[in-house]
mmCIF file of the N, C-alpha and C atoms, coordinates in Angstrom:
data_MODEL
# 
_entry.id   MODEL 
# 
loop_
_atom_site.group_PDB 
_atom_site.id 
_atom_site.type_symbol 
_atom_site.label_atom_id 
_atom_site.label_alt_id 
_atom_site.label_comp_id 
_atom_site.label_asym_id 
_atom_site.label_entity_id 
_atom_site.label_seq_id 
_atom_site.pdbx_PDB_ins_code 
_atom_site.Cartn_x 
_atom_site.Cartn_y 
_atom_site.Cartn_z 
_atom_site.occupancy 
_atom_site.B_iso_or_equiv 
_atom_site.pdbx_formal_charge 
_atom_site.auth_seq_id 
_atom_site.auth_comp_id 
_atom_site.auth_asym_id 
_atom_site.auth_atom_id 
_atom_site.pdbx_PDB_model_num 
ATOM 1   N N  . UNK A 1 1  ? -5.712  46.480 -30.685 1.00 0.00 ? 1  UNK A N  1 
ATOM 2   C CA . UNK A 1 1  ? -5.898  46.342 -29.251 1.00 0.00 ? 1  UNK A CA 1 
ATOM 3   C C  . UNK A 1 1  ? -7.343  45.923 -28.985 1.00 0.00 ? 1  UNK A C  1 
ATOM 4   N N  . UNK A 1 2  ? -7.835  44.755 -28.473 1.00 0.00 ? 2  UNK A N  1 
ATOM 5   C CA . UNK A 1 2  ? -9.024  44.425 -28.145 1.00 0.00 ? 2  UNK A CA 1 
ATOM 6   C C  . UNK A 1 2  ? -9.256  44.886 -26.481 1.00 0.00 ? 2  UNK A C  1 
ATOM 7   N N  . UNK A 1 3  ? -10.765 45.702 -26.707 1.00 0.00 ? 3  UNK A N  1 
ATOM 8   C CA . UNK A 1 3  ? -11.014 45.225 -25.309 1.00 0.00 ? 3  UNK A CA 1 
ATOM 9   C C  . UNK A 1 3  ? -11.758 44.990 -24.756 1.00 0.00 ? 3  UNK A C  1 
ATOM 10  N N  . UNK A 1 4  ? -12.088 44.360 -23.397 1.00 0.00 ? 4  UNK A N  1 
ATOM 11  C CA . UNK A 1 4  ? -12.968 43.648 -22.787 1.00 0.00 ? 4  UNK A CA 1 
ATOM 12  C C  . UNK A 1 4  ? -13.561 44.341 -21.927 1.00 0.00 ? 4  UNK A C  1 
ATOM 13  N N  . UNK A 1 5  ? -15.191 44.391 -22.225 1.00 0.00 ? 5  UNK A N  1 
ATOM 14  C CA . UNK A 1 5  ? -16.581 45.180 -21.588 1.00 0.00 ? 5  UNK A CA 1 
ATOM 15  C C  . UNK A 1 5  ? -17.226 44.617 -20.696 1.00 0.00 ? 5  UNK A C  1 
ATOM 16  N N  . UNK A 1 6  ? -17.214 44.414 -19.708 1.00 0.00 ? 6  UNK A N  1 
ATOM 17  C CA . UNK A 1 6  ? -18.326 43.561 -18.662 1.00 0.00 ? 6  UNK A CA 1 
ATOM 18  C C  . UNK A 1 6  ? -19.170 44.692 -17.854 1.00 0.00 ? 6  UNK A C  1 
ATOM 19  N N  . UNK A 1 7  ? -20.074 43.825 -17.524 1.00 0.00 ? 7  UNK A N  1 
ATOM 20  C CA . UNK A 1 7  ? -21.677 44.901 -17.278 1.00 0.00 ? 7  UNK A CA 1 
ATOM 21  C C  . UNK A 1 7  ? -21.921 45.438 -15.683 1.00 0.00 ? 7  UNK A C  1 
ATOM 22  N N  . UNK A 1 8  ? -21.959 46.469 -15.213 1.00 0.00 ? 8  UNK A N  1 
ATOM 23  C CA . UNK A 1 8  ? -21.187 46.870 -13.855 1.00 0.00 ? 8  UNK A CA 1 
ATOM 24  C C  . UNK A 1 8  ? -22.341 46.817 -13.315 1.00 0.00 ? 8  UNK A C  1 
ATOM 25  N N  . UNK A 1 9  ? -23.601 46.067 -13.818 1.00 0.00 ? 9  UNK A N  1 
ATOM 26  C CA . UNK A 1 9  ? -24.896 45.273 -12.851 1.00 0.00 ? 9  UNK A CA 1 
ATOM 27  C C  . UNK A 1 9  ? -25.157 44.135 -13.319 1.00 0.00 ? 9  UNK A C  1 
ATOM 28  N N  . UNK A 1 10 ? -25.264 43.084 -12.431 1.00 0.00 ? 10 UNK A N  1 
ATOM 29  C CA . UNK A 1 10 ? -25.447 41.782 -12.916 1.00 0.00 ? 10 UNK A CA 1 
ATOM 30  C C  . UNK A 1 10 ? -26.363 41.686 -13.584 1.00 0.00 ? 10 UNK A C  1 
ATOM 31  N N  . UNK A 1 11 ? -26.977 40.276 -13.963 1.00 0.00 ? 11 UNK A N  1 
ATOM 32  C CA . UNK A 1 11 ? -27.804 40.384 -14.994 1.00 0.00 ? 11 UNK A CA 1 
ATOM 33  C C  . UNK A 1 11 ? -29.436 40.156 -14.461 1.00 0.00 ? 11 UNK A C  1 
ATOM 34  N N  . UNK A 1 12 ? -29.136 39.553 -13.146 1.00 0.00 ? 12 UNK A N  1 
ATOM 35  C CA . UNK A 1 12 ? -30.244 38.844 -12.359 1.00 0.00 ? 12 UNK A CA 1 
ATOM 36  C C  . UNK A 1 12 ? -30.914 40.511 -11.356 1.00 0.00 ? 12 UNK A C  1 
ATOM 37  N N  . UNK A 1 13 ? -29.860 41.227 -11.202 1.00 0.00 ? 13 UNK A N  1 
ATOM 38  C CA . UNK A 1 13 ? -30.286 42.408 -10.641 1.00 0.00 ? 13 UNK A CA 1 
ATOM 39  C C  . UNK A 1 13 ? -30.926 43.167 -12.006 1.00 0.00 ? 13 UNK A C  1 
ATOM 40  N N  . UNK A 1 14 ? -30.823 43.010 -13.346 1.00 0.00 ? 14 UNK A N  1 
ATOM 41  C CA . UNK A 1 14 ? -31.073 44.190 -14.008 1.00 0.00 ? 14 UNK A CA 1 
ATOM 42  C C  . UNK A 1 14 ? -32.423 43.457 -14.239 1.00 0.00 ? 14 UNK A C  1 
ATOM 43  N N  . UNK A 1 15 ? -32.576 42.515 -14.637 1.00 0.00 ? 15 UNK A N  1 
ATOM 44  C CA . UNK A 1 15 ? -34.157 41.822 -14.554 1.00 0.00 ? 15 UNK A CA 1 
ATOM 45  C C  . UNK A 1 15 ? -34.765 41.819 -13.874 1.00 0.00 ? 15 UNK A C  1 
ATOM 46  N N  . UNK A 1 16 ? -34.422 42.100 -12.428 1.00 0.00 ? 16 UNK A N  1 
ATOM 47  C CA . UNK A 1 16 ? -35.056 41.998 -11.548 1.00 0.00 ? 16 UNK A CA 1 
ATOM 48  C C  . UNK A 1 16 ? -35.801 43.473 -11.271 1.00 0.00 ? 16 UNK A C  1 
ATOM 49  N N  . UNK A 1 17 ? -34.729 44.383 -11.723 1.00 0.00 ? 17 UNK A N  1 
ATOM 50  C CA . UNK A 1 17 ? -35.170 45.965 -11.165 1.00 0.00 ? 17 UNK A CA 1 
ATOM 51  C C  . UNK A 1 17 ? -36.387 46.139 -12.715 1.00 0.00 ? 17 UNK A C  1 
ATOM 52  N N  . UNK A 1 18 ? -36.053 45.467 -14.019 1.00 0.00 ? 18 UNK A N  1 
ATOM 53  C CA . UNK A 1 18 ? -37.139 45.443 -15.543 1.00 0.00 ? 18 UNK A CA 1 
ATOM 54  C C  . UNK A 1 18 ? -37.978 45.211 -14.965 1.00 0.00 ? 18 UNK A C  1 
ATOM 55  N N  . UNK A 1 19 ? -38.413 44.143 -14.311 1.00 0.00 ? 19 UNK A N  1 
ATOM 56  C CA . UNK A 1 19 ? -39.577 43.429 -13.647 1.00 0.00 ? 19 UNK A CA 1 
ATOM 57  C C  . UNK A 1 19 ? -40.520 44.115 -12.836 1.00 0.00 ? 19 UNK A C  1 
ATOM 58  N N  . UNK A 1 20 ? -39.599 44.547 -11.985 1.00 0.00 ? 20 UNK A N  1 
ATOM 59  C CA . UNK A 1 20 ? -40.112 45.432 -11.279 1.00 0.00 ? 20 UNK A CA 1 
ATOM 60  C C  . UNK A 1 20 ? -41.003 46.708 -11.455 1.00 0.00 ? 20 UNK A C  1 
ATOM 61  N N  . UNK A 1 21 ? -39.840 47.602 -12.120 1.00 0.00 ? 21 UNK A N  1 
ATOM 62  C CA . UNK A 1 21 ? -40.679 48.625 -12.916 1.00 0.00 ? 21 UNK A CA 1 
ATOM 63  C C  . UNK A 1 21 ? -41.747 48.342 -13.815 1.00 0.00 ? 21 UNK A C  1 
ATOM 64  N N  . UNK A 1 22 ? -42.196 47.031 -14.628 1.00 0.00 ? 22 UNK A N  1 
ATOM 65  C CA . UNK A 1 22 ? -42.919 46.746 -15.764 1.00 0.00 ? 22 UNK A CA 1 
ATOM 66  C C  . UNK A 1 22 ? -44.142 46.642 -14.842 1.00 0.00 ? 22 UNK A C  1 
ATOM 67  N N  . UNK A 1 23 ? -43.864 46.005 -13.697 1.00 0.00 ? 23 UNK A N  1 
ATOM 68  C CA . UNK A 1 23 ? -45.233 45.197 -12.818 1.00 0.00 ? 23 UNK A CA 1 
ATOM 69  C C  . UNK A 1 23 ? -45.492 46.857 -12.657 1.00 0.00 ? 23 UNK A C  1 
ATOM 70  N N  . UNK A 1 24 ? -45.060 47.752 -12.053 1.00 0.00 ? 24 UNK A N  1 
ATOM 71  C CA . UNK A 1 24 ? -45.560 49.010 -11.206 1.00 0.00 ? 24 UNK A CA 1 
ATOM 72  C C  . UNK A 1 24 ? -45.873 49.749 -11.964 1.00 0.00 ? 24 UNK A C  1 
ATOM 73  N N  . UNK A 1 25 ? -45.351 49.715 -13.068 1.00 0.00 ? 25 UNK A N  1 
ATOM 74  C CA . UNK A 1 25 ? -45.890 51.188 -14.199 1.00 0.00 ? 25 UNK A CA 1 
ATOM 75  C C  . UNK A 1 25 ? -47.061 50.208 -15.068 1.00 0.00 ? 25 UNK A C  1 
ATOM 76  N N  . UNK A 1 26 ? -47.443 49.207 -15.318 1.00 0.00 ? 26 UNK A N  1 
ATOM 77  C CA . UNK A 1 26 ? -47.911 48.606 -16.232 1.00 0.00 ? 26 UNK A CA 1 
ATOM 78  C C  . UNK A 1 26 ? -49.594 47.639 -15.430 1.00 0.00 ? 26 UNK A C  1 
ATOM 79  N N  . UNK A 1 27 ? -48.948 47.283 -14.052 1.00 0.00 ? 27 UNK A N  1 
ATOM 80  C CA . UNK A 1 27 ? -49.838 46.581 -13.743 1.00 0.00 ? 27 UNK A CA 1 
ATOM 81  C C  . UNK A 1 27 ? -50.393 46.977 -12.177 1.00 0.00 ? 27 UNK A C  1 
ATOM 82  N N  . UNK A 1 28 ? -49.707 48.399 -11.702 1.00 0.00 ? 28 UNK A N  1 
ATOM 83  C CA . UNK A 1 28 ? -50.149 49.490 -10.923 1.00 0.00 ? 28 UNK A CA 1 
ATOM 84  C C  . UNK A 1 28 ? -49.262 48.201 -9.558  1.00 0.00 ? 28 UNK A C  1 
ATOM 85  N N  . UNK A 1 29 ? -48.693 47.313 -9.433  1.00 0.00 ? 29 UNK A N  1 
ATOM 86  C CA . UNK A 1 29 ? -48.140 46.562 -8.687  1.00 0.00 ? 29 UNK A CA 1 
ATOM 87  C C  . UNK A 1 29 ? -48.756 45.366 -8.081  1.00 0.00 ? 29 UNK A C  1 
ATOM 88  N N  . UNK A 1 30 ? -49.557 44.743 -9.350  1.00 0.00 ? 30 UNK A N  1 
ATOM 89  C CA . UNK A 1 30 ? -50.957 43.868 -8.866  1.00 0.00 ? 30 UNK A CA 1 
ATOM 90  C C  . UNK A 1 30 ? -50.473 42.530 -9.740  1.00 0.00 ? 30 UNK A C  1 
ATOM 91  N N  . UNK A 1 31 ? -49.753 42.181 -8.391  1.00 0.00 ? 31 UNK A N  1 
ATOM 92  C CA . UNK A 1 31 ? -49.104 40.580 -9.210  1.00 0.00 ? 31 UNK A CA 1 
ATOM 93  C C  . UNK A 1 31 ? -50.057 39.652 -9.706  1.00 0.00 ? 31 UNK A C  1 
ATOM 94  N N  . UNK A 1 32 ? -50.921 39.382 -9.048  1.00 0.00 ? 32 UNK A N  1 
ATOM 95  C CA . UNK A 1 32 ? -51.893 38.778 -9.798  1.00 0.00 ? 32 UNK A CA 1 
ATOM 96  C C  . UNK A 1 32 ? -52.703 39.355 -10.920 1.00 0.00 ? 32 UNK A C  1 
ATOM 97  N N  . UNK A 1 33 ? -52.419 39.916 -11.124 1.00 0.00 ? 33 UNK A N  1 
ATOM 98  C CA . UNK A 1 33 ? -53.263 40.194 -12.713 1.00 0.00 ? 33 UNK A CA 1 
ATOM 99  C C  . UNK A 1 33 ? -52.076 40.193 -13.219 1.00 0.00 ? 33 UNK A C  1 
ATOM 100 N N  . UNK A 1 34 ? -51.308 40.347 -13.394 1.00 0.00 ? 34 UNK A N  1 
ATOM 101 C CA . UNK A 1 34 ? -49.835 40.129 -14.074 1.00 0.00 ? 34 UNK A CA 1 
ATOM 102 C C  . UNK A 1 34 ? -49.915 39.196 -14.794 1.00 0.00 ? 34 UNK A C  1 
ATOM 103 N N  . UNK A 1 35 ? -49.804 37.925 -13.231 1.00 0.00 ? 35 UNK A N  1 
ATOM 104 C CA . UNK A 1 35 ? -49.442 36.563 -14.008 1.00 0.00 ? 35 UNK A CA 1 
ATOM 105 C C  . UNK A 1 35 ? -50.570 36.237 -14.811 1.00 0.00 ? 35 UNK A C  1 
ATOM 106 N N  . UNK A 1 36 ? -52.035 36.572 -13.972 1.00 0.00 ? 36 UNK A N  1 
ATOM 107 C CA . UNK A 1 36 ? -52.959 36.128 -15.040 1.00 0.00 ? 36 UNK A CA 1 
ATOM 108 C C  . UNK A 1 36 ? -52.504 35.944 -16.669 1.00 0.00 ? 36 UNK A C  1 
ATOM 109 N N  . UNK A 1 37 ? -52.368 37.647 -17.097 1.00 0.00 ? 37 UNK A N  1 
ATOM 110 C CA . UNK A 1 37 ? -51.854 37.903 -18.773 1.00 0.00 ? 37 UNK A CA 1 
ATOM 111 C C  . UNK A 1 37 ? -51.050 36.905 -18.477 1.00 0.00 ? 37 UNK A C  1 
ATOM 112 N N  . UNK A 1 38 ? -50.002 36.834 -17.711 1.00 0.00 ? 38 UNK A N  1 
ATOM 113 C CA . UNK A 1 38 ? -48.572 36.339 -18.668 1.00 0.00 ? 38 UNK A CA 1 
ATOM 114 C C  . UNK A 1 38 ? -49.046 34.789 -18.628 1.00 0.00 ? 38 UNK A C  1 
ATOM 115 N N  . UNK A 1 39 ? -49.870 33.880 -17.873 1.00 0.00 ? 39 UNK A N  1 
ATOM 116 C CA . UNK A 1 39 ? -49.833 32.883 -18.054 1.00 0.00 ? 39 UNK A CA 1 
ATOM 117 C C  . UNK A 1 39 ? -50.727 32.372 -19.004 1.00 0.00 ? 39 UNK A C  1 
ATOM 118 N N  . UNK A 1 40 ? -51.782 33.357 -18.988 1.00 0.00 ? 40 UNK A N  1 
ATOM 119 C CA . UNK A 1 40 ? -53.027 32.923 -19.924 1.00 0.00 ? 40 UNK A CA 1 
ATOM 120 C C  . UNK A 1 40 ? -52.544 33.255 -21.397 1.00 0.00 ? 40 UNK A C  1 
ATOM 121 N N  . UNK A 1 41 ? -51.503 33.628 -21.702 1.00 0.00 ? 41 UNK A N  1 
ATOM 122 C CA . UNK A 1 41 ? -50.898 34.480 -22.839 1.00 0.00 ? 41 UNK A CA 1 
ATOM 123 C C  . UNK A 1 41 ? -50.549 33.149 -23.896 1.00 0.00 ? 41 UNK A C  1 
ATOM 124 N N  . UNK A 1 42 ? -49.464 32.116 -23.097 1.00 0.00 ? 42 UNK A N  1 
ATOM 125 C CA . UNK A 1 42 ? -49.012 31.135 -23.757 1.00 0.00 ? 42 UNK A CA 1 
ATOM 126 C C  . UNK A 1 42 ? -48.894 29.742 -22.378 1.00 0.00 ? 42 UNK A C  1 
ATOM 127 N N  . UNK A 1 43 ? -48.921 28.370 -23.619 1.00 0.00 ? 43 UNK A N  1 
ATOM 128 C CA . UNK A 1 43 ? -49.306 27.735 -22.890 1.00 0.00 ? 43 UNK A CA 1 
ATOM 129 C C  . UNK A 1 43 ? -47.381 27.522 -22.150 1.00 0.00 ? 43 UNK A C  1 
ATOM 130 N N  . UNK A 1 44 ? -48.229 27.312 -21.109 1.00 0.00 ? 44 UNK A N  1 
ATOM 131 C CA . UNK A 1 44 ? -47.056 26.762 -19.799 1.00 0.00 ? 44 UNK A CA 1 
ATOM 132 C C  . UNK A 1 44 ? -46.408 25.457 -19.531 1.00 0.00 ? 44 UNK A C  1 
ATOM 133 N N  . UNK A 1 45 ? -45.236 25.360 -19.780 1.00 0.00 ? 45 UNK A N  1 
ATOM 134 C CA . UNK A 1 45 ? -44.429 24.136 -19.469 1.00 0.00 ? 45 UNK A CA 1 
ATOM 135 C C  . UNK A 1 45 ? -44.753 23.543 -17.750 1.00 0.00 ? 45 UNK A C  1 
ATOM 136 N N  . UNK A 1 46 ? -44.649 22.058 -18.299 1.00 0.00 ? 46 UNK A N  1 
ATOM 137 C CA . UNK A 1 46 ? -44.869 20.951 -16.953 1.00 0.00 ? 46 UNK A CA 1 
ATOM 138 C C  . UNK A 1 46 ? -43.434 21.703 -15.955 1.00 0.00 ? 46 UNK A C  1 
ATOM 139 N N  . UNK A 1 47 ? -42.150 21.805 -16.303 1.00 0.00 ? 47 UNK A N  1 
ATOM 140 C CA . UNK A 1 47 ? -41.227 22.400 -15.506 1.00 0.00 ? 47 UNK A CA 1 
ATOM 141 C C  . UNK A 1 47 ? -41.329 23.818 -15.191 1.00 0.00 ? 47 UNK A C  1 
ATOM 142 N N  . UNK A 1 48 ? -42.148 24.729 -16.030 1.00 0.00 ? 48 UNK A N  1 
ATOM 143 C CA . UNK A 1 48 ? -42.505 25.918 -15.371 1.00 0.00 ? 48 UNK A CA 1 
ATOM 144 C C  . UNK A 1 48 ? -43.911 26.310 -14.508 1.00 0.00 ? 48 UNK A C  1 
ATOM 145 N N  . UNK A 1 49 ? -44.219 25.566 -14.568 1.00 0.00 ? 49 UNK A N  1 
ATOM 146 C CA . UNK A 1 49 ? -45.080 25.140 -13.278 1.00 0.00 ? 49 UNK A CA 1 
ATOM 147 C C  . UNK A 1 49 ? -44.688 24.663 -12.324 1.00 0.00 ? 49 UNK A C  1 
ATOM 148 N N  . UNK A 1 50 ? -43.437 23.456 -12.414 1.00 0.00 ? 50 UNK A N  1 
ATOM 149 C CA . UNK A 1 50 ? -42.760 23.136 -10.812 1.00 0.00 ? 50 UNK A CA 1 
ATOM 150 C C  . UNK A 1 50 ? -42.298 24.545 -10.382 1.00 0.00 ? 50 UNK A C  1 
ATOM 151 N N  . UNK A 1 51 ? -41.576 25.554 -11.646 1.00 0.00 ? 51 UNK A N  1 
ATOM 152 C CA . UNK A 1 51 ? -40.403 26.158 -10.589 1.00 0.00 ? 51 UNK A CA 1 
ATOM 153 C C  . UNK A 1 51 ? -41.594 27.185 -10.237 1.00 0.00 ? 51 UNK A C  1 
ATOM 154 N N  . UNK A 1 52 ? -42.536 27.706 -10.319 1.00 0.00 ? 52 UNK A N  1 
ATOM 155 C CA . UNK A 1 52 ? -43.850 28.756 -10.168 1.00 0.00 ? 52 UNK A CA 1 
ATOM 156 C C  . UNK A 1 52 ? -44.176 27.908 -9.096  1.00 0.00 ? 52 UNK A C  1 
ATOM 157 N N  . UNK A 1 53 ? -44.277 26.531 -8.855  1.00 0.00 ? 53 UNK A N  1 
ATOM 158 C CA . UNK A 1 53 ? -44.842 26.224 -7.612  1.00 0.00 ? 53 UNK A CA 1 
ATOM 159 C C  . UNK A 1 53 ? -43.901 26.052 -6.263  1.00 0.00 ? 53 UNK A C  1 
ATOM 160 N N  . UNK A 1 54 ? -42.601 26.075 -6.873  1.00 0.00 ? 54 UNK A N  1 
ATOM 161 C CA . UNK A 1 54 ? -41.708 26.129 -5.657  1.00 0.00 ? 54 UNK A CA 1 
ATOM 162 C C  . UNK A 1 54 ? -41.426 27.783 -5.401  1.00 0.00 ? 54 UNK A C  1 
ATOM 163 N N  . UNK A 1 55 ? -41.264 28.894 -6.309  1.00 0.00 ? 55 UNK A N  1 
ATOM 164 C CA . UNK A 1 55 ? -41.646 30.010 -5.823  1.00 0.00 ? 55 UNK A CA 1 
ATOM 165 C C  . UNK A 1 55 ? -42.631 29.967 -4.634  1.00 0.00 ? 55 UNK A C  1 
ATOM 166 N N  . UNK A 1 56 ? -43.925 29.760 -5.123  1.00 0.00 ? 56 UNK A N  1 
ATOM 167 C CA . UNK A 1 56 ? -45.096 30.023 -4.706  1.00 0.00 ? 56 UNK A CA 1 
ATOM 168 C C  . UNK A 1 56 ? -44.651 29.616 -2.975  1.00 0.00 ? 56 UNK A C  1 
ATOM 169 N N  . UNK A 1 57 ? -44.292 28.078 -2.909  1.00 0.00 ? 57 UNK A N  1 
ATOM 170 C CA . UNK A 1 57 ? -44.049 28.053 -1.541  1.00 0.00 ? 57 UNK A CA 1 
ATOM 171 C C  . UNK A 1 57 ? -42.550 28.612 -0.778  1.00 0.00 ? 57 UNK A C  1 
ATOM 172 N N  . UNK A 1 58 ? -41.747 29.108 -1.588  1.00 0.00 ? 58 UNK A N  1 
ATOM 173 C CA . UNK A 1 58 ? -41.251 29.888 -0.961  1.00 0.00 ? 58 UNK A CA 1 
ATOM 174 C C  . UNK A 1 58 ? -41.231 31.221 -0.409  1.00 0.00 ? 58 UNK A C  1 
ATOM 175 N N  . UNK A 1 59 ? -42.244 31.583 -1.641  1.00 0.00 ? 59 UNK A N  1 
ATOM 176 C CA . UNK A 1 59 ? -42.738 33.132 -0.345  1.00 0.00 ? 59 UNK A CA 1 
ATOM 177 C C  . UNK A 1 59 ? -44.267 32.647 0.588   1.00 0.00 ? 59 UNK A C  1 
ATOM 178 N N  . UNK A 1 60 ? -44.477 31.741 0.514   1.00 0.00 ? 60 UNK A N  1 
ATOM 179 C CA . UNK A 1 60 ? -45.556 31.073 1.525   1.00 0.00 ? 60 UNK A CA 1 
ATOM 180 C C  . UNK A 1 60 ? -44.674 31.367 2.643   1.00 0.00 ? 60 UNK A C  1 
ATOM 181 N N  . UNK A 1 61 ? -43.649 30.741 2.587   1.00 0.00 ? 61 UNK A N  1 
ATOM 182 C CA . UNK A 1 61 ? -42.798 30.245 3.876   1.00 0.00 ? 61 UNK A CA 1 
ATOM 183 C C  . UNK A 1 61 ? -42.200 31.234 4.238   1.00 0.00 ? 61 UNK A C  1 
ATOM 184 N N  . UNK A 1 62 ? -41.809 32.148 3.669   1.00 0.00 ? 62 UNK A N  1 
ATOM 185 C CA . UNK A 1 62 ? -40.873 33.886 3.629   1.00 0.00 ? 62 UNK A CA 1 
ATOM 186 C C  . UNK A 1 62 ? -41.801 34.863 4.767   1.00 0.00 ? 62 UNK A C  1 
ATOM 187 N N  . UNK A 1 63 ? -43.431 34.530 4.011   1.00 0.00 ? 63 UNK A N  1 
ATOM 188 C CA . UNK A 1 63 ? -44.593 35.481 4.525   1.00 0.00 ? 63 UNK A CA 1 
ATOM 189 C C  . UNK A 1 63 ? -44.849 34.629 6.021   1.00 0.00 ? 63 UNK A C  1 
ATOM 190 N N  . UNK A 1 64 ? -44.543 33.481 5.962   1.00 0.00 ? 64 UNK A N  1 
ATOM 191 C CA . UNK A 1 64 ? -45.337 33.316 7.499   1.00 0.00 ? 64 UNK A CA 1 
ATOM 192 C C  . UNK A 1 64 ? -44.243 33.147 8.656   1.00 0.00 ? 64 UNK A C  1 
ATOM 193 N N  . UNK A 1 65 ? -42.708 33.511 8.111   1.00 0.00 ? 65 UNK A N  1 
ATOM 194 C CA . UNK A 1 65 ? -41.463 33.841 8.776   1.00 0.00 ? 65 UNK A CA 1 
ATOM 195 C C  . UNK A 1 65 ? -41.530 35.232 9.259   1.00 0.00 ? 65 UNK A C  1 
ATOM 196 N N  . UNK A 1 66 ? -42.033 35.682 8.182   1.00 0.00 ? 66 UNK A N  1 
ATOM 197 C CA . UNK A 1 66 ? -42.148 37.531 8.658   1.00 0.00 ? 66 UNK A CA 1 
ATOM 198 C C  . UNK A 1 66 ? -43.179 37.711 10.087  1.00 0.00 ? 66 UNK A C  1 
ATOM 199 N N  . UNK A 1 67 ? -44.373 36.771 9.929   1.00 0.00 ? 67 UNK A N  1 
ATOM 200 C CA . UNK A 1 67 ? -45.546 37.133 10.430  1.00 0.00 ? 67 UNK A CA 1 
ATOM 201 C C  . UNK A 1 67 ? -45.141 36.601 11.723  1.00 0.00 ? 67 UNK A C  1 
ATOM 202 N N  . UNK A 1 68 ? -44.536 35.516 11.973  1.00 0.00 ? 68 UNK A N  1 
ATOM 203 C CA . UNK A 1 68 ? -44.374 34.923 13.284  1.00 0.00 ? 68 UNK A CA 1 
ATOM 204 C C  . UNK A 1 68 ? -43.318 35.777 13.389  1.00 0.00 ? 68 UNK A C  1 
ATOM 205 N N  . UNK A 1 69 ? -42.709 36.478 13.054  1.00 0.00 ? 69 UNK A N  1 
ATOM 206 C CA . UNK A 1 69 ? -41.525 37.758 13.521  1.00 0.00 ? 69 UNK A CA 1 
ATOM 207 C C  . UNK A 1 69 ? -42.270 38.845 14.427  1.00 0.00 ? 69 UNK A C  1 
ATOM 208 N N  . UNK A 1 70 ? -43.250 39.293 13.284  1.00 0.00 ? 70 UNK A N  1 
ATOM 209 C CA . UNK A 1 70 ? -44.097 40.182 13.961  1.00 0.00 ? 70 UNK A CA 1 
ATOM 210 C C  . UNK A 1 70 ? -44.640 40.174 15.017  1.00 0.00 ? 70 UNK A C  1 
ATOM 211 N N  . UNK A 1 71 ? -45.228 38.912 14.940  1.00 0.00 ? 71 UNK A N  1 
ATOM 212 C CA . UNK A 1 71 ? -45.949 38.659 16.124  1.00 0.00 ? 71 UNK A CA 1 
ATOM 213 C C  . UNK A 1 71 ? -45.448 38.746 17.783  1.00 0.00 ? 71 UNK A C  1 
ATOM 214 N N  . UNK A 1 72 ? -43.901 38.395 17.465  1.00 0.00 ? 72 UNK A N  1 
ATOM 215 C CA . UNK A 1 72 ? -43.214 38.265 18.836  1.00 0.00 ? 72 UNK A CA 1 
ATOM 216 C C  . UNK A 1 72 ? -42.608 39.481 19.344  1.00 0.00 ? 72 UNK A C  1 
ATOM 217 N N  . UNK A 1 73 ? -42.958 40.528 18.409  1.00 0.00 ? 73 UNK A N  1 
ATOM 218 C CA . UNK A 1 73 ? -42.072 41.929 18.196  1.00 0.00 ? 73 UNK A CA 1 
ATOM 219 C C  . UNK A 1 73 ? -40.910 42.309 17.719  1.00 0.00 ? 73 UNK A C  1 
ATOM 220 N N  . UNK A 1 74 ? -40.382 41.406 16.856  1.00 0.00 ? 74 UNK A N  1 
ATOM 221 C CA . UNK A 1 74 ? -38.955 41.835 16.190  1.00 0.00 ? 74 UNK A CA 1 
ATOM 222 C C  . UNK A 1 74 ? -39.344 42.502 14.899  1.00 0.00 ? 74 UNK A C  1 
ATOM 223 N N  . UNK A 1 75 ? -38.743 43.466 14.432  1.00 0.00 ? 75 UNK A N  1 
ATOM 224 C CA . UNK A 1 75 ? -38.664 43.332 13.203  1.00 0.00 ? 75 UNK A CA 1 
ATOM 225 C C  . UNK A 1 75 ? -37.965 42.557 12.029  1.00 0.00 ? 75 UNK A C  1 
ATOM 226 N N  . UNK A 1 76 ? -38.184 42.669 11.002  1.00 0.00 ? 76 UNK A N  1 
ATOM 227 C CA . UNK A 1 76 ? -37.544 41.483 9.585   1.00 0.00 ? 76 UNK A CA 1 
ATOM 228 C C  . UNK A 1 76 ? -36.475 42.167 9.060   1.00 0.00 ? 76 UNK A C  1 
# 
């Protein structure tokens, strides 16, 4: 009888919650010194620099959605 095991948290949530905890117990929650190590560690691909720079402007754009929220009195 074979049987079939699948993982009752995705995989993008369980990296995400690793990540999480590694940055807060490891780097007190100080993203920038993070990436510092992790980037200065090894050298960086031309495509991992696009997708780090389309991050980058997507929480640009996330943070100044929140802020013009704030500003008008709603919350996020």
């Amino acid at each position: 009888k074979a049987y079939v095991y699948l993982p009752q948290i995705e995989k993008e949530n369980t990296l995400r919650q690793l990540a999480s905890g590694f940055l807060e117990r490891v780097f007190d929650g100080a993203l920038d010194e993070y990436l510092v190590h992790a980037l200065g560690s090894r050298k960086v691909s031309k495509d991992e620099l696009e997708v780090l720079e389309e991050m980058i402007a997507a929480a640009r754009s996330k943070n100044a959605h929140r802020t013009a929220r704030k500003k008008k009195g709603k919350s996020p």
